[in-house]
C-alpha positions as CSV (number, residue, x, y, z in Angstrom):
1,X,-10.3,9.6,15.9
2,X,-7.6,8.5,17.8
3,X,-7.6,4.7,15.9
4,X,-7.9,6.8,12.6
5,X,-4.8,8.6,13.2
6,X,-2.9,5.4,14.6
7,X,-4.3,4.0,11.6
8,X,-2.7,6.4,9.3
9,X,0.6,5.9,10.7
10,X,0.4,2.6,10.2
11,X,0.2,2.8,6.8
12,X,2.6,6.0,6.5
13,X,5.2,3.3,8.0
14,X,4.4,0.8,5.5
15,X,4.5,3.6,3.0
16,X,8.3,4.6,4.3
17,X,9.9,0.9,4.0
18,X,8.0,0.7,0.7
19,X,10.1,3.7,-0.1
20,X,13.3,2.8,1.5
21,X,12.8,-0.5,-0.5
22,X,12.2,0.8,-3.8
23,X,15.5,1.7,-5.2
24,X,16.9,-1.6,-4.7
25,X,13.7,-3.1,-6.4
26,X,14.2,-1.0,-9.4
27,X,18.1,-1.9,-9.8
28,X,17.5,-5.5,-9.1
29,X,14.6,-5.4,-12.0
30,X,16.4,-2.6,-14.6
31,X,19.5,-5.4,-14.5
32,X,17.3,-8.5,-14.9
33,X,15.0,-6.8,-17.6
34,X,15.1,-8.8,-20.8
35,X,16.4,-11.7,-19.0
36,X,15.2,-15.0,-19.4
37,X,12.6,-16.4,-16.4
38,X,14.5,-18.5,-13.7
39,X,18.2,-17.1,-14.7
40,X,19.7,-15.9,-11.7
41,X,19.0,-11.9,-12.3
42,X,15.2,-13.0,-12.9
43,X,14.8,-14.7,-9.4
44,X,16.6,-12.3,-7.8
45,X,14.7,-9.1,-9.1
46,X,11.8,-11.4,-8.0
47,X,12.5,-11.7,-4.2
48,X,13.0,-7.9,-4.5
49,X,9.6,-7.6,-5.5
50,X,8.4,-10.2,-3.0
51,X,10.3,-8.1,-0.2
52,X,8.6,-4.8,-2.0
53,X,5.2,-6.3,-1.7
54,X,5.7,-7.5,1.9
55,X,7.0,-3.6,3.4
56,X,3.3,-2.1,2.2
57,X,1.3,-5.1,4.6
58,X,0.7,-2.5,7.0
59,X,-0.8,-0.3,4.5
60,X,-2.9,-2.6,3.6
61,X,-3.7,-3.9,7.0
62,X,-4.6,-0.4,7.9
63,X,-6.7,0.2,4.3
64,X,-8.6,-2.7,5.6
65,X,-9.5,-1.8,8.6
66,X,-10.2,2.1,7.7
67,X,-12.6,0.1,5.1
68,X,-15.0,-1.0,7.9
69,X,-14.8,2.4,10.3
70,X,-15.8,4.7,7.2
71,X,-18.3,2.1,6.6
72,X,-19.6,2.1,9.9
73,X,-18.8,5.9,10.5
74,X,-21.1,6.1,7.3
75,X,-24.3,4.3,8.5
76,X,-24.3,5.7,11.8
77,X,-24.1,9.7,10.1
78,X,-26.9,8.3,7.7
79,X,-29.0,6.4,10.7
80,X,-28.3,9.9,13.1
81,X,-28.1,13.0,10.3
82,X,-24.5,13.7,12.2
83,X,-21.1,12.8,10.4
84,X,-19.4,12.1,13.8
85,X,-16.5,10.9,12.6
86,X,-17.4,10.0,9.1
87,X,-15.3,13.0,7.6
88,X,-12.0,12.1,9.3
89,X,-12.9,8.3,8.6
90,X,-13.2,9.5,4.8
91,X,-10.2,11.9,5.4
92,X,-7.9,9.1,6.9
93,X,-9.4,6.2,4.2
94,X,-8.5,8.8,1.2
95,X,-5.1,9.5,2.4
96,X,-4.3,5.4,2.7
97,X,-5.9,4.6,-0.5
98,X,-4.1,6.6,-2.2
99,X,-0.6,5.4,-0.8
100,X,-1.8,1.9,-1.5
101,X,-2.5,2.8,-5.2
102,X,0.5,4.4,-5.4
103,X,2.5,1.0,-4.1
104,X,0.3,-0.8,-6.7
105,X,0.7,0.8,-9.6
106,X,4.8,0.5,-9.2
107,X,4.5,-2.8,-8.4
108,X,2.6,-3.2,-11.8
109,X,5.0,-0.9,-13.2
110,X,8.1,-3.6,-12.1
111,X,6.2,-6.6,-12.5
112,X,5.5,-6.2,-16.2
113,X,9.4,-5.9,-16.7
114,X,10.2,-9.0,-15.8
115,X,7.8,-10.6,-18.0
């Protein structure tokens, strides 16, 4: 449980520059909405979300990785009729995913702005 937990914090740091990131993002793509692709505002609300997309890596990194230990955690409770760790490997996989998918859908949110 100890790697689950290091896990998590991972990707709750991830999740924090995300959010320290996210108001500038938003500005940088409110102000270049409607513009025209490759004018100045365009580009630059586009290396904001570049920068955006970069802070969650850890999340991701750590999604990944909680991916294969619930999937292990999983086969062994099924192979031994004891969850072990499966719970807190579901527990710690839930509580990513759903920072992840929370990233993702304000990326999608930004991204169709600019288009």
């Amino acid at each position: 449980t100890w790697r689950l937990s290091q896990l998590v914090e991972q990707a709750r740091g991830g999740h924090r520059r995300f959010a320290d990131r996210r108001g500038a993002a938003e500005r940088l793509v409110a102000a270049a909405s409607g513009a025209a692709q490759a004018s100045e505002s365009w580009a630059v609300a586009n290396v904001a979300l570049g920068d955006l997309d970069s802070a969650r890596s850890d999340a991701l990194v750590a999604l990944g990785e909680l991916d294969a230990l619930y999937a292990a955690e999983s086969v062994r409770a099924s192979e031994t009729g004891e969850s072990g760790n499966a719970d807190a490997a579901s527990a710690a996989h839930a509580e990513v995913g759903a920072l992840v998918a929370e990233e993702e859908a304000l990326l999608a949110g930004l991204r169709s702005r600019l288009r």
